[in-house]
C-alpha angles and dihedrals in degrees: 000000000000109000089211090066098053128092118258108229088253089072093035091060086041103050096035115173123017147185113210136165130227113225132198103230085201094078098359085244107149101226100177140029119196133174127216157106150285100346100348098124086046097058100036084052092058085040092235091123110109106234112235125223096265100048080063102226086298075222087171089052090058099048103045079050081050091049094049098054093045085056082055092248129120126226111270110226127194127179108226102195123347133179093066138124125246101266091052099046090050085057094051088046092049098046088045084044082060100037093054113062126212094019115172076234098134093180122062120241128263116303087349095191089074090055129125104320139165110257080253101047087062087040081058106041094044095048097038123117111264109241122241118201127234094164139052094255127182107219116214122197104215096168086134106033112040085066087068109034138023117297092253091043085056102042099047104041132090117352131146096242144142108259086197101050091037095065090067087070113106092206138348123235129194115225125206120187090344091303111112098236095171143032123194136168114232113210088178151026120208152170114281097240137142082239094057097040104021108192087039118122099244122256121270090219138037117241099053133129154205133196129209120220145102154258111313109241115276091250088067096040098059083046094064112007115099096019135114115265102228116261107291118227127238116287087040089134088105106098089219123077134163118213115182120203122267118253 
């Protein structure tokens, strides 16, 4: 990286944390929107940042940055909103994360389930019913994916989840904005690959999986669909979450 694009510590202390977005030069179209400190833009732009585990590899980040370089360009950068803490920076990432469609983000943004909304879609989530559990149920954020396939295309294809651990779920149920909107029954658990779902993009990772399976009864259905997921807890960025039934 050119020193001479990088921040002196006495900006960085000055401009603390920041939310900023990555940009193709090639058609001006913003595919990724990151927070951080200190050099942190500079070195995601020229795709030298290590990814962490929870940014999951970010595999389609890096190769539209690789893409980029082998046009002769270099990544555009711009810093939405600096001088903020953490907590604050984490709420500008998540509403650009919304506001910016078909992002190499991997990860949602923060608290997801309070993301963009129609007024009565937030009417709806806020007086529904909370949902209590009578069954071990594997919850599945599909905020992204249910607006381009079918609900149970969406729901059961590709997560980063235990297969094993998986197969003690009763049912699986597909969550939108923290209300519970499908509920289907998983008879297996297998490898995300084009030879197990044909049709499928192919996954950006490797250890990734699908199940097969179908529509959970009616019965079930009119027990979780419709109703509020309970409050999650902090670090529920993950789209994968386990919920057991109470005793």
């Amino acid at each position: 990286m050119d020193r001479q694009n990088l921040f002196s510590d006495f900006v960085a202390s000055k401009i603390k944390c920041y939310v900023y977005r990555l940009i193709d030069p090639r058609n001006g179209i913003t595919f990724y929107v990151g927070r951080g400190r200190g050099n942190r833009i500079f070195s995601h732009a020229a795709g030298k940042e290590r990814p962490t585990d929870k940014e999951d590899s970010e595999a389609l980040k890096l190769r539209m940055i690789r893409a980029v370089k082998a046009a002769g360009f270099q990544v555009e950068h711009v810093v939405h909103r600096h001088g903020m803490d953490e907590t604050a920076a984490k709420e500008v990432e998540a509403a650009l994360i919304d506001a910016y469609p078909g992002l190499a983000n991997i990860q949602l943004g923060y608290q997801s389930d309070r993301g963009v909304m129609h007024a009565k879609e937030i009417v709806r989530k806020y007086e529904a019913e909370e949902a209590v559990f009578q069954h071990n149920v594997i919850f599945i954020n599909v905020n992204r994916s249910s607006e381009d396939r079918e609900l149970i295309d969406a729901t059961r294809y590709c997560w980063k989840i235990s297969p094993k651990k998986a197969l003690k779920a009763d049912y699986v149920l597909a969550i939108r904005r923290g209300m519970i909107i499908g509920a289907f029954m998983a008879d297996e658990w297998v490898p995300a690959t084009p030879k197990n779902f044909p049709g499928f993009p192919a996954p950006t990772t490797e250890g990734r999986f699908g199940f097969r399976g179908r529509e959970a009864p009616q019965s079930v259905r009119d027990m979780y669909v419709g109703k509020r997921v309970p409050t999650l807890s902090k670090g529920a960025a993950n789209p994968i979450r386990y919920e057991y039934a109470r005793a």
